[in-house]
Structure formats: structure tokens, C-alpha cells
KOLNUTI-760463 format. One record per atom (N, C-alpha, C): z, x, y; residue in three letters. Coordinates in pm, whole numbers, plus 50000, padded with zeros to 5 digits. Layout:
// residues N
ZXYAla
...
// end
This chain:
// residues 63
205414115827026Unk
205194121427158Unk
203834116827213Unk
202764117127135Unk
201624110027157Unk
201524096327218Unk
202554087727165Unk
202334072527143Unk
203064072327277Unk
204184082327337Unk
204844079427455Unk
203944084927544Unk
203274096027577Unk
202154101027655Unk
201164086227702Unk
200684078827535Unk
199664067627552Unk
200404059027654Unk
201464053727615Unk
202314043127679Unk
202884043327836Unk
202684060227852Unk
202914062028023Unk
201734059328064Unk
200714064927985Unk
199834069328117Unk
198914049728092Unk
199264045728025Unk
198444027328031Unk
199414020328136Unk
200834021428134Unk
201324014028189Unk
201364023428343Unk
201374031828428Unk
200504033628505Unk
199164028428569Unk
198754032828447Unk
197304025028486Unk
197284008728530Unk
197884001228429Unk
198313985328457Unk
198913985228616Unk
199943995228635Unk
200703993328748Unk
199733996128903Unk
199284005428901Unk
197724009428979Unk
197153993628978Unk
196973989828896Unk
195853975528886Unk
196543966228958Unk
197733961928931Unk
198623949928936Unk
198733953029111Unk
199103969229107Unk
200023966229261Unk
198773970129333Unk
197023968329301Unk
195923974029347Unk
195653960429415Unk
195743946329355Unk
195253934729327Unk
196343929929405Unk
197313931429431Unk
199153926229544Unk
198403931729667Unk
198573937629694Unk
197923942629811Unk
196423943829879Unk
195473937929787Unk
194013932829841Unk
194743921429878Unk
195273909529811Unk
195743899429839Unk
196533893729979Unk
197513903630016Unk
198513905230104Unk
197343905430233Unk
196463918330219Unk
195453922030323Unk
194933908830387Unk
194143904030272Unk
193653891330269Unk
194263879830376Unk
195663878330330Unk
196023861330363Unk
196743869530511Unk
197253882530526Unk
196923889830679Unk
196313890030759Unk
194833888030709Unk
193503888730831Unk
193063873430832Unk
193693866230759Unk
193513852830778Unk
194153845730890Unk
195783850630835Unk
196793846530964Unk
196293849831137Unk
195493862231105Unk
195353869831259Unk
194323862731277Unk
193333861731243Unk
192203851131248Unk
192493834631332Unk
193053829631277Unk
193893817931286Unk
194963813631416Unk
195243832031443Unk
196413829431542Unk
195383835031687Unk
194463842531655Unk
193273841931759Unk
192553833331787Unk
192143820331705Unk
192203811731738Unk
192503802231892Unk
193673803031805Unk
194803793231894Unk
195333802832014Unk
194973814232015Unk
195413822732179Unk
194113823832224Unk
192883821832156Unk
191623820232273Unk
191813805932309Unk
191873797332244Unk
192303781832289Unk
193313780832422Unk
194013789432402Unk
195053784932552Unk
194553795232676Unk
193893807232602Unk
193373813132708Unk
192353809832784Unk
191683796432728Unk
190583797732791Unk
191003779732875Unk
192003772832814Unk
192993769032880Unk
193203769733063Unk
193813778133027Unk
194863790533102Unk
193433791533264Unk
192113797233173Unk
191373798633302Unk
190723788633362Unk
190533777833282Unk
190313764133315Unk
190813754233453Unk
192703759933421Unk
193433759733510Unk
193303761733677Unk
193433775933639Unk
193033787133725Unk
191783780833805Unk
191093781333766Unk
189503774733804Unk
189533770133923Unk
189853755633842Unk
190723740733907Unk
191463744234021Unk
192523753634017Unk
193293756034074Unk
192863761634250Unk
191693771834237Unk
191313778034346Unk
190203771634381Unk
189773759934323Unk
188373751734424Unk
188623746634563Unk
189933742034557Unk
190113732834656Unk
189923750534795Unk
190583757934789Unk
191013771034872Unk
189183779134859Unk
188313775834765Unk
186703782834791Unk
186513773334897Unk
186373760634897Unk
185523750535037Unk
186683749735156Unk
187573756935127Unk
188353759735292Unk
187683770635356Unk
187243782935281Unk
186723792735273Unk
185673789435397Unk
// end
């Protein structure tokens, strides 16, 4: 009864560790992706106002 008490409460413990260390990981390559994909949406956003810019000069010197 002892040796099964030992054997729950380690493999618990292992399982705590294992699925502690899965999920720092997961977090990880998560805030990477978002990182990465902000990126590339400030890239078109700033794009985007570039455009825009361009777009309303000609309509400021009609002004």
C-alpha cells in the first residue's frame, strides 16, 4: 500500500512537470506566432496609409 501511495503521488508529480514544461512551450511558440503575424499586419498597415497619403495629395493642393 505504501509502494502504491509512492508510485501515485511521483507519477503525479512527473505528470505536473511534463504537462508544466508542454505548455510553457505551447505559450512560447504562441507569442512567437503573434509576434510575427504583427509584424506583417504593421507592414501592410503602414502600407495601407502610405496609400492613403498618396492618395489625398493631389485633393490637399486643390484645396
Amino acid at each position: 500500500m505504501v509502494l502504491f501511495a509512492f508510485g501515485l503521488i511521483a507519477g503525479v508529480a512527473l505528470g505536473v512537470l511534463v504537462v508544466g514544461f508542454l505548455a510553457i512551450n505551447a505559450y512560447n511558440r504562441g507569442f512567437e506566432e503573434a509576434q510575427q503575424g504583427r509584424k506583417v499586419w504593421r507592414a501592410e498597415l503602414v502600407a495601407r496609409q502610405t496609400v492613403a497619403a498618396r492618395s489625398f495629395q493631389p485633393v490637399r493642393k486643390a484645396s
